[in-house]
C-alpha positions in Angstrom: 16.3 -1.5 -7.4 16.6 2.6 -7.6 16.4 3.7 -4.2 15.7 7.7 -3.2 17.5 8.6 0.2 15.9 11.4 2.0 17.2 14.0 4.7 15.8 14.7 7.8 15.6 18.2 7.3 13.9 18.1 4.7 10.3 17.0 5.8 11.0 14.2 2.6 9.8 10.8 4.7 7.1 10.9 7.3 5.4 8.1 6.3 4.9 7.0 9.8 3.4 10.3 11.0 0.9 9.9 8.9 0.1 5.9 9.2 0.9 5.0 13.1 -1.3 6.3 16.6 0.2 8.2 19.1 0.8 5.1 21.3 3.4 3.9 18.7 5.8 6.5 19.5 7.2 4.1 22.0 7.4 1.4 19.6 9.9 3.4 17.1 11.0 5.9 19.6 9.7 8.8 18.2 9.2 12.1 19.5 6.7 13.5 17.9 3.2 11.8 17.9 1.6 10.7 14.5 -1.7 11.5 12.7 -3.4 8.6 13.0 -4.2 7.9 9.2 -3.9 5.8 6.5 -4.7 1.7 7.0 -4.6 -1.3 4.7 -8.0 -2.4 4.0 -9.5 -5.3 5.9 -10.5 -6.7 2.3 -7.2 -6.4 0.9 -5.4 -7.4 3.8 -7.4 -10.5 3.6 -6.1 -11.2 0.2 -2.6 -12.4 2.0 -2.2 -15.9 2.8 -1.4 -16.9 6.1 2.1 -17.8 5.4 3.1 -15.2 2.9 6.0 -13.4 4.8 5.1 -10.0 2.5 2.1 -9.4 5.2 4.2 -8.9 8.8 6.9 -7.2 6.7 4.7 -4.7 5.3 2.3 -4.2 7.8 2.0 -3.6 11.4 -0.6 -5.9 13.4 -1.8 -7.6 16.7 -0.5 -6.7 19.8 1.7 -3.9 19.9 5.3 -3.5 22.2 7.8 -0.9 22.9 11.5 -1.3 21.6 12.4 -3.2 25.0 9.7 -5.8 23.6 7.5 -4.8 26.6 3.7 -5.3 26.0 1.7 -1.6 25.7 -1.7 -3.4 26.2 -3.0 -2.4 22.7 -3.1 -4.1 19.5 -3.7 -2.7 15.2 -6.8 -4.9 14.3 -6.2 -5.8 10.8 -10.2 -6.8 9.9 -13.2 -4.9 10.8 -16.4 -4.5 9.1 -17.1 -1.5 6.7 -20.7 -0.9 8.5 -18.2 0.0 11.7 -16.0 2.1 9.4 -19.3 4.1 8.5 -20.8 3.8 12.2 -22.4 6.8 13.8 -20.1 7.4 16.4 -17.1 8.9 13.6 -15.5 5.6 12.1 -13.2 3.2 13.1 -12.0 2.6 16.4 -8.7 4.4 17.5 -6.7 0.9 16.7 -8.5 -0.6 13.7 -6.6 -1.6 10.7 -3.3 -2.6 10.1 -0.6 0.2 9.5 2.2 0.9 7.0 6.0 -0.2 8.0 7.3 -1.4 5.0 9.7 1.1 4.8 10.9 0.3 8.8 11.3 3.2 10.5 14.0 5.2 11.8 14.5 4.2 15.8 18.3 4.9 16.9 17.1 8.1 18.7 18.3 10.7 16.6 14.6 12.5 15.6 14.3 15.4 17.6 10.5 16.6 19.1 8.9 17.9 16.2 10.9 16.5 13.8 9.0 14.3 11.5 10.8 13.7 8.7 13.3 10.0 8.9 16.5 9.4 6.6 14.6 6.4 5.2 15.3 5.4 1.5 12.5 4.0 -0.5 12.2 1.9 -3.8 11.0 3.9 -6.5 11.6 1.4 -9.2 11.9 -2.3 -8.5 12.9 -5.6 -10.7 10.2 -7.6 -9.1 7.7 -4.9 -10.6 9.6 -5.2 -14.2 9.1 -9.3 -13.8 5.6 -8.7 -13.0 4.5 -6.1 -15.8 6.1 -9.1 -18.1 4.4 -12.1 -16.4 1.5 -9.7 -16.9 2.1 -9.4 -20.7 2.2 -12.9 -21.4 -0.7 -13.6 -19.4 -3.1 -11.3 -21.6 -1.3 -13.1 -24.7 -2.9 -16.6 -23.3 0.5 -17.4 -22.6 0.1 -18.5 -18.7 1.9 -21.5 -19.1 5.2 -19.4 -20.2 4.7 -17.0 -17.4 5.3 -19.1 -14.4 8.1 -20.7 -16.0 10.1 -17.6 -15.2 12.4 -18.1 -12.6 12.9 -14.8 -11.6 8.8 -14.6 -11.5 8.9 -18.2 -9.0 11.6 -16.0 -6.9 9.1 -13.6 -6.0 6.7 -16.0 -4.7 9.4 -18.2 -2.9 10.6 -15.5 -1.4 7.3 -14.6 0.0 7.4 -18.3 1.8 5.3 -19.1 -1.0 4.7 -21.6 -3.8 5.3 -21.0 -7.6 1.8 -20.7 -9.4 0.5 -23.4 -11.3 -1.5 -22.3 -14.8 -4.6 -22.1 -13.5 -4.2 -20.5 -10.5 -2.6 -17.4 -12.2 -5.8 -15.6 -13.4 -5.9 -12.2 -14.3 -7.6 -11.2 -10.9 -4.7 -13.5 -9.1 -2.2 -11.4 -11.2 -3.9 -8.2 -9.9 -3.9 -9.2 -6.1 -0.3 -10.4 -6.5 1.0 -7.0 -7.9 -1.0 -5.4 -4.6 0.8 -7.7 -1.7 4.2 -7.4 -3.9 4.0 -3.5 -4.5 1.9 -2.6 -1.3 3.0 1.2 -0.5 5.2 1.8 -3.9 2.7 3.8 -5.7 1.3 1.5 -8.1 -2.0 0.8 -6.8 -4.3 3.7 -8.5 -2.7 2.9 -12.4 -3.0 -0.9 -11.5 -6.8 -0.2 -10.8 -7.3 1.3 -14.0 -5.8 -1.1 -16.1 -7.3 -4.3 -14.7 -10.6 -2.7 -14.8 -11.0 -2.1 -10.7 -10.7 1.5 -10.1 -15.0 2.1 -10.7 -16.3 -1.1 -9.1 -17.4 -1.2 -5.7 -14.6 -2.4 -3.5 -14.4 -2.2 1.2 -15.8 1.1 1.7 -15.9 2.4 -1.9 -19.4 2.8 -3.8 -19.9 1.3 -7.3 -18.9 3.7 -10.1 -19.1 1.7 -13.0 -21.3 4.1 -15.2 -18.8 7.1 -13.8 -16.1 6.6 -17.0 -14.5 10.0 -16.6 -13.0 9.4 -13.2 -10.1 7.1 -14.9 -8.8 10.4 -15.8 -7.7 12.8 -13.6 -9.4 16.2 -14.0 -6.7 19.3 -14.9 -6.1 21.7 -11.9 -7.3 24.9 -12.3 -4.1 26.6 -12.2 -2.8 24.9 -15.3 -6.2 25.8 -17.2 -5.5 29.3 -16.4 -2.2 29.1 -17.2 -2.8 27.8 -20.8 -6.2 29.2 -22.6 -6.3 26.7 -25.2 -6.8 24.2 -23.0 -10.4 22.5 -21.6 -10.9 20.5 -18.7 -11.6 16.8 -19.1 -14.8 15.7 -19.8 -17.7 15.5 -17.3 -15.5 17.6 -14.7 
């Protein structure tokens, strides 16, 4: 695994500012309050079986507590419905949705008040995700039966409290949803989209895009056009 280790002067890893409510600053002992931001979707949270250890170690759900373990009479809601997410009132309630801690955050006291950068280090580059781009490859060869031979691949799932797949439960779509719950928060998720053939369709609080093409390719900021004359800006942009 590469791992990138990040200063806290250098405003590298706020992760949490920009994931966790206010009233989680007693859970991790920070100073400053978060954003109140992103949140795992309800329908890809869903997606984790029960006993798939990946879920509680990635994100932060039910009934919250300080670092004495003492209850603080709120709780992240992991599901709610999309028509609530869209309601009239502004969108989802103050504690819907489960929230990022992956990468568990820095709590020995040391973050000053209005520091919101932690000295976490992250996974940029993981063998897991090298075993699955292969178990991927042989899948789209018709070549299931190899794939969950691998041990390395069975690892990952046992790991994860988890049986090895069998051949026909490791479907293309089973392959995709894997990859999420495996890589969740390492910055695969948009190229993953794209290449199974998700990124357009209509998905929890996403409209359907299908006819929209184009959008698998990122338009080119301005400044670069200006900077370079011969180029044009992607099609449909």
């Amino acid at each position: 695994m590469t791992r990138v280790y990040t200063s806290g002067d250098s405003n590298s890893f706020y992760l949490h500012t920009l994931t966790l409510e206010a009233a989680s600053q007693a859970t991790f002992n920070i100073p400053a309050a978060p954003w109140s931001g992103f949140l795992c979707q309800p329908d890809f949270f869903q997606t984790y079986a029960e006993q798939d250890l990946r879920r509680s170690q990635s994100w932060l759900y039910g009934p919250q507590v300080d670092l004495s373990g003492k209850d603080l009479g709120f709780e992240y809601t992991p599901v709610f419905s999309e028509e609530k997410y869209y309601n009239s009132n502004g969108g989802r309630g103050t504690y819907d949705g489960a929230r990022c801690w992956k990468w568990h955050y820095q709590t020995d006291g040391s973050l000053k008040e209005y520091t919101v950068s932690m000295d976490n280090d992250f996974a940029i580059f993981r063998y897991a995700d090298v075993v699955l781009m292969y178990v991927e490859a042989l899948v789209r060869q018709n070549r299931t039966s190899e794939a969950i031979q691998l041990a390395d691949f069975k690892k990952i799932r046992t790991r994860a409290g988890l049986d090895a797949y069998t051949t026909s439960q490791l479907t293309i779509d089973e392959l995709y949803a894997e990859r999420g719950r495996e890589l969740a928060w390492e910055g695969w998720r948009h190229e993953d989209m794209i290449r199974f053939g998700k990124y357009l369709k209509k998905y929890w609080a996403h409209p359907d895009q299908s006819s929209e093409t184009f959008r698998n390719v990122f338009p080119i900021p301005t400044d670069i056009l200006n900077a370079n004359p011969k180029l044009s800006q992607n099609k449909d942009y």
